[in-house]
VOSESE-228171 format. One line per field, with one value per residue (C-alpha): residue number from 0; chain; x, y, z. Coordinates in nm, 2 decimals. Example, Ala and Ser with C-alpha at 12.3 -4.5 7.8 and 13.67 -1.06 7.14 Angstrom:
! VOSESE-228171
i <- (0 | 1)
ch <- (A | A)
xx <- (1.23 | 1.37)
yy <- (-0.45 | -0.11)
zz <- (0.78 | 0.71)
! end
This chain:
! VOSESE-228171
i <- (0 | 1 | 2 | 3 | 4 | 5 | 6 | 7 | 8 | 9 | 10 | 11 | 12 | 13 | 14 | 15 | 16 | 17 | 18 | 19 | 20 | 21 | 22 | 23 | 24 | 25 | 26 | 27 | 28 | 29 | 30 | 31 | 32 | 33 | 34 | 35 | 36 | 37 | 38 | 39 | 40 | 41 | 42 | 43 | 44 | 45 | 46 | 47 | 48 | 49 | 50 | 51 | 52 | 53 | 54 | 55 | 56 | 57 | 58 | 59 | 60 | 61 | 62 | 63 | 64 | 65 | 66 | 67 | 68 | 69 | 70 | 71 | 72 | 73 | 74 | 75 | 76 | 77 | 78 | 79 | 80 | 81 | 82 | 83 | 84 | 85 | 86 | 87 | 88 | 89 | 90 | 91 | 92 | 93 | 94 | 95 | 96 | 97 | 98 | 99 | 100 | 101 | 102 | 103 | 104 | 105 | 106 | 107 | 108 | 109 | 110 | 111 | 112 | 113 | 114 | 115 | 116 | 117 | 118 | 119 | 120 | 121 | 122 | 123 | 124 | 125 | 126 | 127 | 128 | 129 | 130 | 131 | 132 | 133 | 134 | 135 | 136 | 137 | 138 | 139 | 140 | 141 | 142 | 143 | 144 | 145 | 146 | 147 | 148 | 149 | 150 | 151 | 152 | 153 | 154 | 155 | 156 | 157 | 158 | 159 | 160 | 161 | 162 | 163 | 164 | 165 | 166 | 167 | 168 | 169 | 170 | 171 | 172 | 173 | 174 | 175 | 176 | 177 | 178 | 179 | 180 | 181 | 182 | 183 | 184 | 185 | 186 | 187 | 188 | 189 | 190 | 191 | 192 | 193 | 194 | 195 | 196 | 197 | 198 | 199 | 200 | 201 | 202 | 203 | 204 | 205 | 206 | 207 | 208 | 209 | 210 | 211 | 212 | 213 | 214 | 215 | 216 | 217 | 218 | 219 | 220 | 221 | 222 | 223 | 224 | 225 | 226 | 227 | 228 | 229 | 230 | 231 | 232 | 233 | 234 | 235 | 236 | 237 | 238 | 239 | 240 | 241 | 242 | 243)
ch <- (A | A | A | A | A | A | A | A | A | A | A | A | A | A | A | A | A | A | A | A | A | A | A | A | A | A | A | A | A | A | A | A | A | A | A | A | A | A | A | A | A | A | A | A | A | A | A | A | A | A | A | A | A | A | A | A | A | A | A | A | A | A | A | A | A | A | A | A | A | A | A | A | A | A | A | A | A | A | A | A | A | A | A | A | A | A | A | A | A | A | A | A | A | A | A | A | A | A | A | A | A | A | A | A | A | A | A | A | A | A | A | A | A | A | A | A | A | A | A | A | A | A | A | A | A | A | A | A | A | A | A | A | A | A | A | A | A | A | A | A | A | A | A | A | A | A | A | A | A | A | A | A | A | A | A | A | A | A | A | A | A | A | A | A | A | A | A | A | A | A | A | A | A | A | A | A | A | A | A | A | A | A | A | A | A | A | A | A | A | A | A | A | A | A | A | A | A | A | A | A | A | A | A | A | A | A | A | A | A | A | A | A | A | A | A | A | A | A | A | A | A | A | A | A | A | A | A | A | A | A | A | A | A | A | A | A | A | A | A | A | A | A | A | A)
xx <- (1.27 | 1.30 | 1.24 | 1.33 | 1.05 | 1.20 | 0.88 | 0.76 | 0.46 | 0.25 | 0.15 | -0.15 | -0.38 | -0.26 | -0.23 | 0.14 | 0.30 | 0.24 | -0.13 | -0.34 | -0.73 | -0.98 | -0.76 | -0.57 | -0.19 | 0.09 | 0.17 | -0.17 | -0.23 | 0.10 | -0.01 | -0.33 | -0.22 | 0.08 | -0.19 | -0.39 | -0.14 | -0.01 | -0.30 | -0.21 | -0.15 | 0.14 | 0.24 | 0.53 | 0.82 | 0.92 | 1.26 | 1.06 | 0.77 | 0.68 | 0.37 | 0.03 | 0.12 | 0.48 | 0.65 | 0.88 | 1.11 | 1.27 | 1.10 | 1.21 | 1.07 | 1.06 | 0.81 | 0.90 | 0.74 | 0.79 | 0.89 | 1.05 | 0.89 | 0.77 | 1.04 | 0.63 | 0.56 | 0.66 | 0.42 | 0.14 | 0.18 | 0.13 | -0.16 | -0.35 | -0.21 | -0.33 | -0.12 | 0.01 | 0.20 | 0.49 | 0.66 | 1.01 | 1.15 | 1.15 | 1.47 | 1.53 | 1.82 | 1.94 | 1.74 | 1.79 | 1.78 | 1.61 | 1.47 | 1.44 | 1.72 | 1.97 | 1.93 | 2.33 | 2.14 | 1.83 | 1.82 | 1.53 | 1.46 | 1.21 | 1.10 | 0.97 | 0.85 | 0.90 | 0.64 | 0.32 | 0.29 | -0.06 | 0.12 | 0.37 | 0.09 | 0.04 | 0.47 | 0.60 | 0.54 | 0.50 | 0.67 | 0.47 | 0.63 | 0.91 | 1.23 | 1.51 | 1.86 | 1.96 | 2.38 | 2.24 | 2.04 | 2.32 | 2.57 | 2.31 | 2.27 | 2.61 | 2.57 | 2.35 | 2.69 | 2.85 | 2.56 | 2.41 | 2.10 | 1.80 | 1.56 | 1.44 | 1.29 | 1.10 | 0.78 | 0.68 | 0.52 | 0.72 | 0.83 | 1.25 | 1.54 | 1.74 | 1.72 | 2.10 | 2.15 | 2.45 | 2.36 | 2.63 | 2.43 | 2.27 | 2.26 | 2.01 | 2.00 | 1.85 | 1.76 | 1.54 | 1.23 | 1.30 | 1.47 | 1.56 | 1.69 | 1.90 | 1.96 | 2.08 | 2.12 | 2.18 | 1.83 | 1.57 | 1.39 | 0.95 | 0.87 | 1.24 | 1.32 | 1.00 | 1.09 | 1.46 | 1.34 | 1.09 | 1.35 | 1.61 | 1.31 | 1.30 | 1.68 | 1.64 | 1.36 | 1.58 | 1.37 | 1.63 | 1.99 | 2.24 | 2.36 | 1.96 | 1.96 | 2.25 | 2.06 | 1.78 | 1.96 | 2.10 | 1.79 | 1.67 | 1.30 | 1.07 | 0.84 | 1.21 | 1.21 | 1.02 | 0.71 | 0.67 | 0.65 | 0.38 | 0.42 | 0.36 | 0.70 | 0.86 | 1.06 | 1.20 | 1.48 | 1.71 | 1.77 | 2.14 | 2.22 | 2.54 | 2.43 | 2.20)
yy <- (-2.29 | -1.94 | -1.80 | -1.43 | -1.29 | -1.09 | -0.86 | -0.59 | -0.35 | -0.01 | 0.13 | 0.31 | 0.12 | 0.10 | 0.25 | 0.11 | -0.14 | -0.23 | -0.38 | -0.16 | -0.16 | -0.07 | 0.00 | -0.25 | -0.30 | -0.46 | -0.70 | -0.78 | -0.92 | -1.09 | -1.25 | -1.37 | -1.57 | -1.69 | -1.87 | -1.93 | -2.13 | -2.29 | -2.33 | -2.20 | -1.83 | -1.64 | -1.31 | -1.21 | -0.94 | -0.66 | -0.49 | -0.15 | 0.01 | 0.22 | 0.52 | 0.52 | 0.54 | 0.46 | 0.17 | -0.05 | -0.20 | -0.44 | -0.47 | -0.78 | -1.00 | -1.33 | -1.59 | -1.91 | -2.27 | -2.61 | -2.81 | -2.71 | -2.48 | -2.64 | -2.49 | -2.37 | -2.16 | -1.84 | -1.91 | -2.01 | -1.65 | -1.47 | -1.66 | -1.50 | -1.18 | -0.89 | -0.77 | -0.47 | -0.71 | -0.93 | -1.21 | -1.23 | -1.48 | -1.71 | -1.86 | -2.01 | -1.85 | -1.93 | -1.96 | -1.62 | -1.40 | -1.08 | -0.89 | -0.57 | -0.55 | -0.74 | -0.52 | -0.34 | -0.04 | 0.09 | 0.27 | 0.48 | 0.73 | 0.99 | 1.07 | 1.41 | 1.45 | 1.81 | 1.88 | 1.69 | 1.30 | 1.13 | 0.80 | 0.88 | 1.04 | 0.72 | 0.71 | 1.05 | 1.42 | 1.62 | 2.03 | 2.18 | 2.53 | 2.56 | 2.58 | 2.42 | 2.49 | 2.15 | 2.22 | 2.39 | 2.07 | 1.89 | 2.08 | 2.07 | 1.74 | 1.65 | 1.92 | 1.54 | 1.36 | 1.59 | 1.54 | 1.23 | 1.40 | 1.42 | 1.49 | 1.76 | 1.56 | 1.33 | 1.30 | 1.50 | 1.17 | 0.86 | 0.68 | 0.58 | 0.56 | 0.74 | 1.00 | 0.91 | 0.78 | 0.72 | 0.85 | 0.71 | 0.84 | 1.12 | 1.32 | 1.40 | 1.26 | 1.45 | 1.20 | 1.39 | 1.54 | 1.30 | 1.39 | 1.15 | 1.21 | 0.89 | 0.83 | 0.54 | 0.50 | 0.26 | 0.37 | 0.62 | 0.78 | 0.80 | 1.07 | 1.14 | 1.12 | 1.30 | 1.58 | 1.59 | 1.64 | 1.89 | 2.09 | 2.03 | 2.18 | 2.51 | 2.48 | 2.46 | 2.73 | 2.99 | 2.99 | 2.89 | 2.91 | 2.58 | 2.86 | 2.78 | 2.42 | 2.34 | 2.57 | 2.37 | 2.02 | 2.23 | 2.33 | 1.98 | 2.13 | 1.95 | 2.30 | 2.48 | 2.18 | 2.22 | 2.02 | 1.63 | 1.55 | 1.36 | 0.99 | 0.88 | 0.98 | 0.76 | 0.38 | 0.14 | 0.02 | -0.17 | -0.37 | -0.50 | -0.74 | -0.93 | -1.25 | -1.21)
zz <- (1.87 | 1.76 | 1.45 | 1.27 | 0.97 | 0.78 | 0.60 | 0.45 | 0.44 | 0.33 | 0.67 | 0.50 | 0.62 | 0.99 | 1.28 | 1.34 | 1.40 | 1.72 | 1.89 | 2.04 | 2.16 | 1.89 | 1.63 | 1.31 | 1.36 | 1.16 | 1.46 | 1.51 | 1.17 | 1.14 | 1.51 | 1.39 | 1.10 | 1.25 | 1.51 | 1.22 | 1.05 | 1.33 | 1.55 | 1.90 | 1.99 | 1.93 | 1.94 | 1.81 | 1.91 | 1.63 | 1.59 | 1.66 | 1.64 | 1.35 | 1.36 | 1.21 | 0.83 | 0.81 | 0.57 | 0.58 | 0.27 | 0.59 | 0.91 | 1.16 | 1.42 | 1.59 | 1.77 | 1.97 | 1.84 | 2.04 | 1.67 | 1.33 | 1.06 | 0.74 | 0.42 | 0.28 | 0.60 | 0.44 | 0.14 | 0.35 | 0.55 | 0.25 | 0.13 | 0.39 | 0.52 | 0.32 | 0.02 | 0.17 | 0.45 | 0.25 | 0.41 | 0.26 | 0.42 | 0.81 | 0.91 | 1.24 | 1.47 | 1.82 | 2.12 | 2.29 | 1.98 | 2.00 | 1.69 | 1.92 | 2.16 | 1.93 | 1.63 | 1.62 | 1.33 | 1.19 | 0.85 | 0.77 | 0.43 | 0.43 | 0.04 | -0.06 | -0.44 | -0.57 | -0.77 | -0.83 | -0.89 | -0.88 | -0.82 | -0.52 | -0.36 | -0.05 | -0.02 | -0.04 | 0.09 | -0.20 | -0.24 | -0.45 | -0.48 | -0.22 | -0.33 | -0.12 | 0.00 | -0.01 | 0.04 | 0.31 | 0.47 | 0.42 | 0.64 | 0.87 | 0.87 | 0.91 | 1.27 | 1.41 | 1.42 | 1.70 | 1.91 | 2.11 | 2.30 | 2.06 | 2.35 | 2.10 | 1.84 | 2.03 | 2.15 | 2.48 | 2.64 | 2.58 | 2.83 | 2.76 | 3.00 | 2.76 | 2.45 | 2.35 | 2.01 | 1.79 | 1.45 | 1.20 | 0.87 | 0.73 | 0.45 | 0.14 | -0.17 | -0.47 | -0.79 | -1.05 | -0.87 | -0.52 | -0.26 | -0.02 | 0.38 | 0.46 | 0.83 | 1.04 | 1.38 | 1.69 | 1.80 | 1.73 | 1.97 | 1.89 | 1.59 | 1.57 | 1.24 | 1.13 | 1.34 | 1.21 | 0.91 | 0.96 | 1.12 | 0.83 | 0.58 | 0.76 | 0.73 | 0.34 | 0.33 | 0.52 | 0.83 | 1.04 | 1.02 | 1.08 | 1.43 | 1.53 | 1.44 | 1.68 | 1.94 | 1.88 | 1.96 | 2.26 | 2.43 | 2.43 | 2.38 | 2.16 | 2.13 | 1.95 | 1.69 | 1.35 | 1.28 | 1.25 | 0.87 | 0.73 | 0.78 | 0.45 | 0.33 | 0.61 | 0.55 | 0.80 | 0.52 | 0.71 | 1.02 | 1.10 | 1.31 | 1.39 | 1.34 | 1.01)
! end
């Protein structure tokens, strides 16, 4: 039987999602109680794999178990995962489900604070004192639609068949003092949405204009695109699937 979790975290205290040597993961917590709980080892498969220090408001993935799930399994989870992990929910699906390769969208936000505020300081980037063209971002953000090659805002060493991507959202959102970049996709490629922001910024400071930003895209150079943005500002918000 297969089933989907459906969860949340703050990735402050991690070094992603996924496990790696000598260092604490997302997965690797969520593994160990799992086979905790259930007593036999399981690891489990996540829609993605989010960077040291990024959240996630909805974050997917799925495990195989020979018999059915108690109704209680999602409480028992939370009883002993750390409070910056939440279970929201475990609901059994069909037999070749896929939280990674079946996932149809992602939906991330990147939050900046502009200004100072003590309490956003683990979620959000904070501007101080630059001011931003945000009409300006927006038009270039709107450039990311005509385009399907993002080799420019991704990581140098990564190892993908691909840098396509479909982006179907994104655009910026100024509420009060937050300003948040909405962007969704069929797939992101690793540090890309960092590094489309960081790029977008420099748009909105008047250090490049939107003529640059398409050359950027263009040149398909990581080295032309602006710097990776904190992590901290960073959400996983949504996961879509056909079937959930």
């Amino acid at each position: 039987m297969r089933y989907f979790i459906k969860l949340a975290y703050n990735g402050k205290n991690y070094h992603g999602w996924q496990v790696q040597p000598d260092a604490v993961s997302i997965q690797e917590k969520i593994n160990t109680a799992i086979s905790t709980i259930l007593r036999q080892e399981i690891n489990i498969v996540g829609a993605g794999r989010t960077d040291a220090g990024v959240h996630a408001s909805e974050m997917y993935a799925h495990f195989d178990i020979d018999y059915p799930l108690n109704d209680n399994f999602a409480y028992k989870l939370n009883a002993i995962l750390p409070d910056d992990i939440v279970i929201i929910n475990v609901q059994q699906v069909h037999k070749d489900a896929h939280a990674r390769f079946d996932a149809t969208s992602r939906s991330y936000e990147y939050k900046i604070w502009l200004g100072r505020n003590p309490f956003l300081l683990e979620t959000s980037w904070q501007l101080h004192h630059q001011k931003l063209n945000i009409e300006l971002m927006n038009q270039a953000a709107e450039i990311l639609y005509q385009y399907e090659d993002f080799e420019c805002f991704s990581k140098v060493k990564t190892d993908v068949n691909t840098f396509n991507c479909t982006i179907t959202n994104a655009k910026w959102v100024l509420n009060g003092h937050e300003l948040t970049f909405h962007i969704s996709a069929n797939r992101f490629l690793r540090n890309m949405v960092r590094a489309i922001v960081g790029t977008l910024i420099e748009v909105g400071l008047g250090k490049i204009t939107i003529d640059d930003f398409k050359k950027i895209i263009e040149s398909k150079n990581r080295s032309n695109a602006g710097v990776s943005v904190p992590a901290k500002g960073l959400f996983l918000t949504k996961v879509i699937y056909d079937y959930i």
